[in-house]
C-alpha positions in Angstrom: 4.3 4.1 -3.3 1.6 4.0 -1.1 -2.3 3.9 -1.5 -2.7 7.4 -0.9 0.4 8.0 -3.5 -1.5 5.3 -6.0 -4.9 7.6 -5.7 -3.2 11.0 -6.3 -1.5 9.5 -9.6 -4.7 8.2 -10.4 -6.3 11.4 -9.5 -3.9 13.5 -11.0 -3.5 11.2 -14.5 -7.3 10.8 -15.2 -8.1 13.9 -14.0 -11.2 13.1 -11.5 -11.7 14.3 -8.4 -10.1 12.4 -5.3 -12.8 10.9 -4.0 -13.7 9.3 -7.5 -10.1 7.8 -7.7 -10.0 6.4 -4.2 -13.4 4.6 -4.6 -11.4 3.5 -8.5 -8.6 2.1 -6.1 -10.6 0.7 -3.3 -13.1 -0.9 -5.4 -10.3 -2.8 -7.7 -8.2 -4.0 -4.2 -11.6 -5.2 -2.8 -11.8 -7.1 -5.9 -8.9 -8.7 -5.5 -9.1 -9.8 -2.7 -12.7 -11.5 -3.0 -10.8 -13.2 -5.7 -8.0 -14.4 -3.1 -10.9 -15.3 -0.4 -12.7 -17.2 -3.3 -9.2 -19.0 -4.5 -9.3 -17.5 -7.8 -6.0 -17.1 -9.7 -5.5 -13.1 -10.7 -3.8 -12.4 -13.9 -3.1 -8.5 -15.3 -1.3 -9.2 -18.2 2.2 -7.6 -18.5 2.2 -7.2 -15.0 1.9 -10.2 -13.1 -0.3 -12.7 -10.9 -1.5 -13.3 -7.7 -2.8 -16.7 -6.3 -2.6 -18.6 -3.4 0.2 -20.7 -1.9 -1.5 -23.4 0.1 0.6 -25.1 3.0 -0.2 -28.2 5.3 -0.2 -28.3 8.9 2.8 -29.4 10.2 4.7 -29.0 13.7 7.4 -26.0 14.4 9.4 -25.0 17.1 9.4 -21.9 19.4 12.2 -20.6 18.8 12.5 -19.0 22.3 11.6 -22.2 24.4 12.5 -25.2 21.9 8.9 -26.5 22.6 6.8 -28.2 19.9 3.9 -25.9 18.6 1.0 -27.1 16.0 0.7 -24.7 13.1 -2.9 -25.3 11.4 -3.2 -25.2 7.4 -2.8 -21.8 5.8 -3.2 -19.9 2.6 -0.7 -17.3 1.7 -1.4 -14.9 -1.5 1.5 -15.2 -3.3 2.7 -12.6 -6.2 4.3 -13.2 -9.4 6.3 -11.0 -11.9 5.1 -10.6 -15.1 7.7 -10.6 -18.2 7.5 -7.2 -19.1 7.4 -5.8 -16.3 10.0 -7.5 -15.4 11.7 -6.4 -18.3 10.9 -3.1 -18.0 12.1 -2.5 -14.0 15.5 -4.1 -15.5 15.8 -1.5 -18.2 15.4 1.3 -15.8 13.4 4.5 -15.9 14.7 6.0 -19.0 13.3 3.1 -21.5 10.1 3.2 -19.9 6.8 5.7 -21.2 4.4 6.3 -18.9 0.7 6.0 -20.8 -1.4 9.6 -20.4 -4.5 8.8 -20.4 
């Protein structure tokens, strides 16, 4: 699914007109990712969580040349499964109800 798949559902579920559901979708991933920028934990329940993953520096190699290359301090967002929707993607399609708003 992509976004513009994500705003038609939303679009299409809710019944508002596109540009309402884009500025829905836009608005919550903006969110979410002041929360990343601000390293805040993000929990939907039943779905899952997203924080960062912080790494130190350290040295690498180039793979290509062998030489020794610095690689600074990073922070990777990281995603985690919730339960049920973990239990729910194993179950398949069938078990699953889609709300209707």
């Amino acid at each position: 699914m992509t976004k513009a798949d994500l705003i038609a559902a939303i679009e299409k579920q809710a019944g508002i007109p596109h540009k309402k559901a884009e500025m829905v979708v836009n608005i919550t991933f903006d969110s979410m990712i002041k929360a990343l920028y601000a390293d805040e934990r993000i929990e939907i329940r039943g779905f899952g969580s997203f924080a960062n993953r912080n790494y130190k520096a350290y040295e690498g190699r180039n793979p290509k040349t062998g030489k020794v290359v610095k690689v600074s301090p990073k922070k990777v967002p990281f995603f985690k499964v919730g339960k049920q929707l973990k239990e729910m993607v194993d179950a398949g399609k069938d078990k699953y109800v889609i709300r209707e708003a």
